[in-house]
Backbone as numpy.savetxt, mean C-alpha at the origin, in Angstrom:
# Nx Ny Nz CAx CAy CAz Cx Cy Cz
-35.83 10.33 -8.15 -34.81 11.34 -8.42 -33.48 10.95 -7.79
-33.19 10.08 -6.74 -32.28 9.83 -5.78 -31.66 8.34 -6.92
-32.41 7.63 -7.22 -31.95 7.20 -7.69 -30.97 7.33 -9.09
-32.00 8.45 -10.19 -31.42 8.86 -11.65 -29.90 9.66 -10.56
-29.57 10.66 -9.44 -28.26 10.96 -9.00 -27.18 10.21 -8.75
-28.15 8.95 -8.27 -26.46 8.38 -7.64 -26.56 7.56 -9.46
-27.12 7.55 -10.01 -26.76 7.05 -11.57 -25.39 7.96 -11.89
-25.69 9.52 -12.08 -25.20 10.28 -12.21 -23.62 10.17 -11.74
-23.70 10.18 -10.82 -22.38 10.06 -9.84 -22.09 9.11 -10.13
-22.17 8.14 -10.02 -21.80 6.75 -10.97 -21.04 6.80 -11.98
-21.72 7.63 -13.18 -21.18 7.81 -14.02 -20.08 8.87 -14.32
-20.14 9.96 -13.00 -18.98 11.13 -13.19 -17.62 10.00 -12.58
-17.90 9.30 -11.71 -16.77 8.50 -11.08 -15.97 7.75 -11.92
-17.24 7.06 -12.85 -16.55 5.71 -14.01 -15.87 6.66 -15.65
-16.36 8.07 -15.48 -15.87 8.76 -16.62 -14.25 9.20 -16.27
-14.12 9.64 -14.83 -12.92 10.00 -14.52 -12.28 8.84 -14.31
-12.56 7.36 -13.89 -11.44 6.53 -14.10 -10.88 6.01 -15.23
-11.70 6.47 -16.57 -11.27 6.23 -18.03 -10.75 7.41 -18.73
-11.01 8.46 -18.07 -10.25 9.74 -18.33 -8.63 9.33 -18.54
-8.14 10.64 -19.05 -6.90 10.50 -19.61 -5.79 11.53 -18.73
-6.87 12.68 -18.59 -6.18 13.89 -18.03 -6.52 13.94 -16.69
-5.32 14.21 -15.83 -5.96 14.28 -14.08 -6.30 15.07 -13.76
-6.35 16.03 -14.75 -7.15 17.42 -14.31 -8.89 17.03 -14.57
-8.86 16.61 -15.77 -10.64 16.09 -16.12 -11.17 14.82 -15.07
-9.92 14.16 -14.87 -10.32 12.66 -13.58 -10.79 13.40 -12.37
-9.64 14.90 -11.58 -10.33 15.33 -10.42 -11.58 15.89 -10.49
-11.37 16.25 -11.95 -13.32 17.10 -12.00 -14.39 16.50 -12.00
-14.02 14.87 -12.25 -15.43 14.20 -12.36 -15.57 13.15 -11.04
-14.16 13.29 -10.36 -14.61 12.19 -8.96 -15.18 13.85 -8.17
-14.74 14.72 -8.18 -14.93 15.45 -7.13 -16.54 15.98 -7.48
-17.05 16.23 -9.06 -18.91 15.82 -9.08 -19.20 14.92 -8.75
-18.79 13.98 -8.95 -19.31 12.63 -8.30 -20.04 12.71 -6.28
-18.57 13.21 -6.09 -18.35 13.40 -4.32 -19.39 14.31 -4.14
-19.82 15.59 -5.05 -20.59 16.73 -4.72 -21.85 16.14 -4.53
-22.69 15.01 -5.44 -23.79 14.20 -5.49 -23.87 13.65 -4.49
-23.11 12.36 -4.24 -22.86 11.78 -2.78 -23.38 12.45 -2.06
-22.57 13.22 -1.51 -22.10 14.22 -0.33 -24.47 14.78 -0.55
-24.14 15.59 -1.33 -25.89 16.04 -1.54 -26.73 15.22 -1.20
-26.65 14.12 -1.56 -27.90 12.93 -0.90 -27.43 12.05 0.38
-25.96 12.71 1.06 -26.05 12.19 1.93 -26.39 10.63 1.91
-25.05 10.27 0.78 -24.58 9.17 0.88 -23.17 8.47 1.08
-23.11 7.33 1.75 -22.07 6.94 2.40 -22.14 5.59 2.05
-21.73 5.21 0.92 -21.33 3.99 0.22 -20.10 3.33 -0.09
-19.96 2.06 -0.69 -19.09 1.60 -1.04 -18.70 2.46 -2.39
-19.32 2.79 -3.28 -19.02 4.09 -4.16 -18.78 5.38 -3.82
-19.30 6.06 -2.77 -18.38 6.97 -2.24 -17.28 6.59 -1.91
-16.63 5.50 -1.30 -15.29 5.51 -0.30 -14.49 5.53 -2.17
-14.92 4.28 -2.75 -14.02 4.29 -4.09 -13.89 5.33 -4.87
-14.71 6.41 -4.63 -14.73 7.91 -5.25 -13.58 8.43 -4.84
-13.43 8.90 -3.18 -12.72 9.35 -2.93 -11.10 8.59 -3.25
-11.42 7.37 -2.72 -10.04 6.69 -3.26 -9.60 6.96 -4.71
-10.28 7.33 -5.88 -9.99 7.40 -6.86 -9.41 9.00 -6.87
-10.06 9.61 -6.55 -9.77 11.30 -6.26 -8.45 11.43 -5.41
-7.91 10.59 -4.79 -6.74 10.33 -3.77 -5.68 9.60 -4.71
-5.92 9.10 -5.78 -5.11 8.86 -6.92 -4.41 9.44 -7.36
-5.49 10.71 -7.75 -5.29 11.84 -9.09 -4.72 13.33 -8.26
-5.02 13.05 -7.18 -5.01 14.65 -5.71 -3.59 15.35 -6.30
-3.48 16.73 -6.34 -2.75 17.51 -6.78 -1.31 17.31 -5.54
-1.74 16.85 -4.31 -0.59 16.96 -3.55 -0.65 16.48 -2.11
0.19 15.49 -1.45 0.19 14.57 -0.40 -1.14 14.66 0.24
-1.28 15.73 0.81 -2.55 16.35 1.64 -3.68 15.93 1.47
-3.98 16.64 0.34 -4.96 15.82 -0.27 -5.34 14.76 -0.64
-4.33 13.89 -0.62 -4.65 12.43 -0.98 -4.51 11.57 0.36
-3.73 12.24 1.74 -4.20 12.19 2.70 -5.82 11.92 3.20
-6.03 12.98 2.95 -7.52 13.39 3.05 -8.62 12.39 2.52
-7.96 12.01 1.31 -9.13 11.53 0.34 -8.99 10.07 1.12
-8.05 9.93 1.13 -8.06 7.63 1.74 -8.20 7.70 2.68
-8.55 8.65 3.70 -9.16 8.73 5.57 -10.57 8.59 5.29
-10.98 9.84 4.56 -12.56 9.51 4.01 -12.82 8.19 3.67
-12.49 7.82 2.71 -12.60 6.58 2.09 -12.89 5.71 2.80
-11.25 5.47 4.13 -11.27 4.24 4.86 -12.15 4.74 6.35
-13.22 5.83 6.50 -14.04 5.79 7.07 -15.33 5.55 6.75
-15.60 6.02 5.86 -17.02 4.89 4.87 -16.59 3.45 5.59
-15.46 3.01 5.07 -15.24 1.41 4.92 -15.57 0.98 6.10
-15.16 1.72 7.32 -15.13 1.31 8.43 -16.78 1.09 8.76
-17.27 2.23 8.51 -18.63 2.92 8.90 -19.60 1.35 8.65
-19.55 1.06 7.16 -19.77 -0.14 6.70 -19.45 -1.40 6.45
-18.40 -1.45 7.94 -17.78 -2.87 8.08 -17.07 -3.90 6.92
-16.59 -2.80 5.58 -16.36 -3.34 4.42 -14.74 -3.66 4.90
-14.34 -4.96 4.30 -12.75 -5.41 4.21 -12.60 -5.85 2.58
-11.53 -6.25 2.36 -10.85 -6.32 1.48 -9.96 -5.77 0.67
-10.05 -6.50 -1.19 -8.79 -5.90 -1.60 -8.89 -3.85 -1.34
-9.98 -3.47 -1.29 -10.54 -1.83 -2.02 -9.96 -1.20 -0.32
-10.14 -1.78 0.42 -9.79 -1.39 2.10 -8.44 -1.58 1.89
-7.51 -2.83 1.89 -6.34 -3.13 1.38 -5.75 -2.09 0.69
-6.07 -1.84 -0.37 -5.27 -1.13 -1.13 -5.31 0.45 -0.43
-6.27 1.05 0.06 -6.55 2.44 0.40 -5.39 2.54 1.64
-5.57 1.83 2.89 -4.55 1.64 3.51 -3.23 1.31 3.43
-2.97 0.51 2.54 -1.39 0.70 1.74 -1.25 2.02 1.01
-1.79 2.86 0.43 -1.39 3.81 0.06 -1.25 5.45 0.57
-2.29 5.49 2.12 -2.43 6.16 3.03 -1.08 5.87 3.88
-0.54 4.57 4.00 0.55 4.57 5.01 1.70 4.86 4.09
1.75 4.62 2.63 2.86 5.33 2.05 2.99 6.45 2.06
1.59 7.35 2.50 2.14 9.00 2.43 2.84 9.60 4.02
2.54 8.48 5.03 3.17 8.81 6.32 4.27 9.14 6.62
4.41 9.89 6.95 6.02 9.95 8.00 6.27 9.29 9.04
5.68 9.16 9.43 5.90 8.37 11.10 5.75 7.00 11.02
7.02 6.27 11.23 6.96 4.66 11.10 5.77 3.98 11.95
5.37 4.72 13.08 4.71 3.94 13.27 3.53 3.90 12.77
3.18 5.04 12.53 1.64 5.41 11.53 2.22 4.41 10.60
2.62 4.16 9.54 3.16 3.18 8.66 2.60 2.08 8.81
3.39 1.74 9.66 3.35 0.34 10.48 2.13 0.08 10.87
1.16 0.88 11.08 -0.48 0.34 11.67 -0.86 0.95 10.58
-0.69 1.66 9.46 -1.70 1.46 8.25 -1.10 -0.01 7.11
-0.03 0.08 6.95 0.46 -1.74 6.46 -0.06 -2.24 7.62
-0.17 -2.71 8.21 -0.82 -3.95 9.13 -2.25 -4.09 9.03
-3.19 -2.85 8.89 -4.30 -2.86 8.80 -4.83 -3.34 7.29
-3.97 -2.62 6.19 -3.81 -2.98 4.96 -3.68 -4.56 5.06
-2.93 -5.55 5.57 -2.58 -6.60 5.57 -3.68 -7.37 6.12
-4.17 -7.05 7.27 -5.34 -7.93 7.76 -6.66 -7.85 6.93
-6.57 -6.71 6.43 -8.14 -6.65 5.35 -8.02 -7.56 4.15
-6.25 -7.56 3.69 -6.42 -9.10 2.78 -6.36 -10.09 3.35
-6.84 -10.60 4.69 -7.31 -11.86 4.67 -8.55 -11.92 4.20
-8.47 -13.64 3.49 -9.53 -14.21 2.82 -9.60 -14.08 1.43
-8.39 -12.63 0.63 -8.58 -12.63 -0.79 -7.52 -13.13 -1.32
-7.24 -13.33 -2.37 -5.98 -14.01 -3.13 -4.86 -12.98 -2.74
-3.73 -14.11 -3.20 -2.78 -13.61 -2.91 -1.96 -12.83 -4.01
-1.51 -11.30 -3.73 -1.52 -10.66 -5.00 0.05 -9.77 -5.36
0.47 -9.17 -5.67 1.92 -7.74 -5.98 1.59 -7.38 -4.71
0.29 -6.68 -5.07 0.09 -5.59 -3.69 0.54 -5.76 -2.35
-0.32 -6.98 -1.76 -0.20 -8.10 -0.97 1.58 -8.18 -0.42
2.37 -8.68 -1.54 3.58 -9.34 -1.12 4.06 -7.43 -0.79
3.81 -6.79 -1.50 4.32 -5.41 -1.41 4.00 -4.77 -0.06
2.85 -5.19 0.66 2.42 -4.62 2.06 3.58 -5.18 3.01
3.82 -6.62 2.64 4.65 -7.14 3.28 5.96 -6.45 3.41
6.48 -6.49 2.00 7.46 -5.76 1.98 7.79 -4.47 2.96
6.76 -3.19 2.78 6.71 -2.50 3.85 6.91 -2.28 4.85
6.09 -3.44 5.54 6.24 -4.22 7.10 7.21 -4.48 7.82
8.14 -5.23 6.60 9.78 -5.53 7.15 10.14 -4.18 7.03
10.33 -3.08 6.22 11.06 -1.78 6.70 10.55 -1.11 7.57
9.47 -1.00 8.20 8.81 -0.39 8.97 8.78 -0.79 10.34
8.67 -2.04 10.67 8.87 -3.43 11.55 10.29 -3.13 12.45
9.65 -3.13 13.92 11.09 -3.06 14.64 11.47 -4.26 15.52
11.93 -4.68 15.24 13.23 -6.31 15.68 13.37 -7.05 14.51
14.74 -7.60 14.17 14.65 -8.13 13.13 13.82 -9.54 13.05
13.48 -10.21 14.32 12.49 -11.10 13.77 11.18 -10.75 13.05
10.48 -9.82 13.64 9.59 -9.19 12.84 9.69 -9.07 10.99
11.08 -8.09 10.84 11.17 -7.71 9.95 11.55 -9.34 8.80
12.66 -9.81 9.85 12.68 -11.28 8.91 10.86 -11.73 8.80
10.29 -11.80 9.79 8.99 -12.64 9.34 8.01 -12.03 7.51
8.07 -11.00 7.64 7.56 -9.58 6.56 8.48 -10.09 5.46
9.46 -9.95 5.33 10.53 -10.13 3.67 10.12 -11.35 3.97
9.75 -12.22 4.87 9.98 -14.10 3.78 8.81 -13.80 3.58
7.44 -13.33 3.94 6.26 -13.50 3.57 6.34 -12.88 2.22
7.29 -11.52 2.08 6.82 -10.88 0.73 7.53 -12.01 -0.36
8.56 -12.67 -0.18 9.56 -13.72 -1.07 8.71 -14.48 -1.34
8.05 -14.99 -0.35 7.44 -16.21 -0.56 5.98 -15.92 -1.62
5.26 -15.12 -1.28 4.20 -14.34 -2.48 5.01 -14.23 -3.89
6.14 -13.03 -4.01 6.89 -12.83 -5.21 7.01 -14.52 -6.08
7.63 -15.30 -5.32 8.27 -16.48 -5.86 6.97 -17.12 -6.09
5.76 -17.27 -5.52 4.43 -17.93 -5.78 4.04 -17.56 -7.04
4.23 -15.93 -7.61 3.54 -15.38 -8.28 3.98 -15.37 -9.53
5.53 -15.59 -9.41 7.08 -15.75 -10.41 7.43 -13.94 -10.97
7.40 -13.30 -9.38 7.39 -11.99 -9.88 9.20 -11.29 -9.40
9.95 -10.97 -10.40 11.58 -10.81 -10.18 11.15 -9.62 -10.41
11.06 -8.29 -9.73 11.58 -7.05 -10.11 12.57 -6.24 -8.94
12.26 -5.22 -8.92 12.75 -4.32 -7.99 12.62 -4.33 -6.54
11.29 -4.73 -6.38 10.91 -5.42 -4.87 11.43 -6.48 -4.26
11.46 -7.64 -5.18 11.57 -8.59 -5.30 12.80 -8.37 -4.71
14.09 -7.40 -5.39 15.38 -7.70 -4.95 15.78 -7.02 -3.96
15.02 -5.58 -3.56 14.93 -5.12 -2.39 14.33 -6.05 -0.52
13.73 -7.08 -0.80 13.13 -7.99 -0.14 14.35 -9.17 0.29
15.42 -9.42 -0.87 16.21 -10.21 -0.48 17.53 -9.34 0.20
17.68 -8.16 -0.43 18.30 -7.07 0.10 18.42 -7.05 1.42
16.71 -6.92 2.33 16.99 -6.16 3.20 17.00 -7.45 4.15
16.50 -8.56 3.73 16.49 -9.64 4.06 18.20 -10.01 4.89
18.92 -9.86 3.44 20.35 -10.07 3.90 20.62 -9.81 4.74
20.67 -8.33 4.65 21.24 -7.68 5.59 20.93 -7.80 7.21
19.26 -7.68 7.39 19.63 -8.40 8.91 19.49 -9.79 9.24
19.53 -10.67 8.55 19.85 -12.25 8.75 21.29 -11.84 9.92
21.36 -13.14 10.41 22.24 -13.25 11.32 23.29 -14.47 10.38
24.42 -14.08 10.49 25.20 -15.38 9.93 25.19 -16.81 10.88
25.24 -17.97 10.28 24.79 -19.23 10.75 25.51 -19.28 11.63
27.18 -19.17 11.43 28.67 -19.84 12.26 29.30 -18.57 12.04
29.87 -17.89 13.06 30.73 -17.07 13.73 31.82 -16.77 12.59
32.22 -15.82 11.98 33.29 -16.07 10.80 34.79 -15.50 11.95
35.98 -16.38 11.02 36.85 -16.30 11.87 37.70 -15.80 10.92
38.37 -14.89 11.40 40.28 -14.72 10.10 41.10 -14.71 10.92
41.39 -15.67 11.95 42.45 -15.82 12.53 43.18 -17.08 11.12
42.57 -17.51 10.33 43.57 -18.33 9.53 44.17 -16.93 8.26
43.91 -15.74 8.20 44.51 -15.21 7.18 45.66 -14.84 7.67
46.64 -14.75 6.48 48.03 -14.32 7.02 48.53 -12.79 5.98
49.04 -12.16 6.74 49.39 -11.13 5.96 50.38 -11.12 4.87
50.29 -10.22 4.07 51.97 -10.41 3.29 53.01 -9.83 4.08
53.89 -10.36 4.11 55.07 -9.99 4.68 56.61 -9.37 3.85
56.22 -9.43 2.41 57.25 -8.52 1.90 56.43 -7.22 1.24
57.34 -6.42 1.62 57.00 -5.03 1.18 56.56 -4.72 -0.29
55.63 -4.07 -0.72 55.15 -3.87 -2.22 56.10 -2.97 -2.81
56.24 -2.81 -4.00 57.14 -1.86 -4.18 56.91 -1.18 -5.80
């Protein structure tokens, strides 16, 4: 019987990620979770339940909620990667507090070691440098995300936000001088 449930749940999970409507997606991760939860299970399909339900969540809170669950399964079961990766990049985007940020991208970042290098990936990076306090830090974060983007041949919005913020705290090479400019000296008129 434990087994035909978590079938079940299985299938409320994989119906709501092909769902269309997020009202029908929350109804079938959150049966899904009700099964789980009933047999008192704590799987790699629960955590992705909830992560999926933390997708579709009507509002911050809740999707709060749903990727803590998640990334406590993960923990519970010593799981890393991209599915840890991604839950933690999207838990530290709902933060306020840079530093909460900053240790959910970092945690996000160390769980992709060992998997390819991906958007997401250069995008955690990205993060890192805005979140990141000294600009060496933050320089180290934008060349890592450049250097992914340009691996991947990916030009968008990130991409130019990364050289953006990049610019801006680079240090200039040589001291700029305008002691050679000269003013105008006749009146405009």
């Amino acid at each position: 019987l434990e087994i035909e449930d978590m079938n079940t749940a299985t299938t409320y999970n994989n119906l709501g990620v092909i769902e269309d409507n997020p009202v029908a997606q929350r109804e079938h991760f959150a049966k899904a979770l009700e099964i789980y939860e009933s047999l008192n299970i704590q799987s790699e399909d629960t955590a992705k339940t909830y992560y999926n339900l933390g997708l579709v969540a009507e509002n911050k809170e809740i999707q709060k909620e749903c990727y803590k669950k998640a990334l406590k399964i993960y923990e519970k079961l010593r799981v890393g990667g991209l599915e840890v990766a991604g839950t933690y990049y999207r838990l530290g985007a709902l933060l306020e507090s840079k530093e909460k940020r900053r240790k959910c991208f970092g945690a996000a970042l160390k769980a992709y070691e060992g998997c390819e290098e991906d958007a997401v990936k250069a995008d955690i990076c990205l993060n890192l440098g805005v979140v990141s306090s000294g600009k060496d830090k933050q320089r180290e974060y934008y060349k890592k995300a450049l250097a992914i983007y340009k691996k991947l041949g990916i030009e968008d919005a990130n991409t130019a936000k990364a050289y953006n913020n990049l610019g801006i705290i680079s240090k200039p090479k040589e001291p700029v001088s305008y002691t050679h400019l000269t003013l105008p000296t006749t009146p405009y008129v």
